[in-house]
C-alpha positions in Angstrom: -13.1 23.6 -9.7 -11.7 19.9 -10.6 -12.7 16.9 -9.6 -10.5 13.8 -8.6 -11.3 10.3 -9.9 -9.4 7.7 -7.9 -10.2 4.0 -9.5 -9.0 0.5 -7.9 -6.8 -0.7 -10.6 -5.0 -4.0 -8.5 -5.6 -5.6 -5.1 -3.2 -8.1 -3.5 -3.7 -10.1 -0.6 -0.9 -12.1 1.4 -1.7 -14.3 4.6 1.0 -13.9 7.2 2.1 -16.5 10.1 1.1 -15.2 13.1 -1.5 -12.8 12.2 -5.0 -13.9 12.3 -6.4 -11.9 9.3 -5.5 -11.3 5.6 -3.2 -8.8 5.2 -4.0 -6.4 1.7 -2.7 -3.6 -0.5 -4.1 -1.8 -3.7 -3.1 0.0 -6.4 -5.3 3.1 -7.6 -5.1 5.7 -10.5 -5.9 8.9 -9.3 -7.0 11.5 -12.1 -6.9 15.2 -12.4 -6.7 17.7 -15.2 -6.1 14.7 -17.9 -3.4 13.4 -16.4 -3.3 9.9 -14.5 -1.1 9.1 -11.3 -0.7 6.1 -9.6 -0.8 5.0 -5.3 -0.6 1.9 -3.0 -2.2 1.6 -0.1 -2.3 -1.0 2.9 -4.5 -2.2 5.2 -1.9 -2.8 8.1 2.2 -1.8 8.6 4.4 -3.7 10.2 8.0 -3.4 11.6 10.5 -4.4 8.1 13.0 -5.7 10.5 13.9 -6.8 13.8 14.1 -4.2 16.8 12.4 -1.4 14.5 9.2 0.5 14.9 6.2 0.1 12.7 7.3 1.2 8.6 4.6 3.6 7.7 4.8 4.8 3.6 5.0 8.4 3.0 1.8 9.2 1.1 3.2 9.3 -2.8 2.0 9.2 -6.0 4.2 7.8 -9.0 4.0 8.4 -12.7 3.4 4.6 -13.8 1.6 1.5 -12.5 4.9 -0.2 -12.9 6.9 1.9 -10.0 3.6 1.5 -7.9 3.7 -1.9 -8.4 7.6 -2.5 -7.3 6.5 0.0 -4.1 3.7 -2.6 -3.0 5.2 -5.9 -3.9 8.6 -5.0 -1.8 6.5 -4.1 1.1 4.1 -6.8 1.2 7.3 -9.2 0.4 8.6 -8.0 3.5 5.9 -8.0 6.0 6.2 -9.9 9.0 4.4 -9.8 12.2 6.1 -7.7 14.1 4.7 -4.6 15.3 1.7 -5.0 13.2 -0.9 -1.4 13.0 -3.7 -1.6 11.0 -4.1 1.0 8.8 -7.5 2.8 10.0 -7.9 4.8 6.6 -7.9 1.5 4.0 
């Protein structure tokens, strides 16, 4: 039996207009079997754009920090307040 290591490697937090609370995301390594992967999370989703429901990420994990990175930075670049859901698992 294996055991999984998951580490908080980066945290980002962005204040929004119109939303009353900080809104955050996180990068973490998760390792298994000598090999290191890498996830964001957030603590809420929002709608991207106007008239659509709330974007939720498929759960993924990428093979660098880098790609992680680009993942979380585009979403939290984009978040607005529209059809804001916090994420009850952050």
């Amino acid at each position: 039996m294996s055991s999984r290591i998951t580490t908080v490697v980066e945290t980002y937090r962005v204040s929004v207009d119109g939303i009353n609370e900080s809104i955050e995301g996180r990068i973490e390594s998760l390792e298994k079997d000598g090999t290191t992967a890498y996830k964001y999370s957030l603590s809420h989703y929002c709608a991207l754009s106007e008239g659509a429901g709330t974007y939720i990420p498929s759960i993924q994990e990428y093979s660098s920090i880098e790609t992680a990175r680009a993942f979380l930075m585009g979403y939290l670049n984009s978040f607005s307040n529209r059809a804001v859901m916090k994420n009850e698992h952050f």
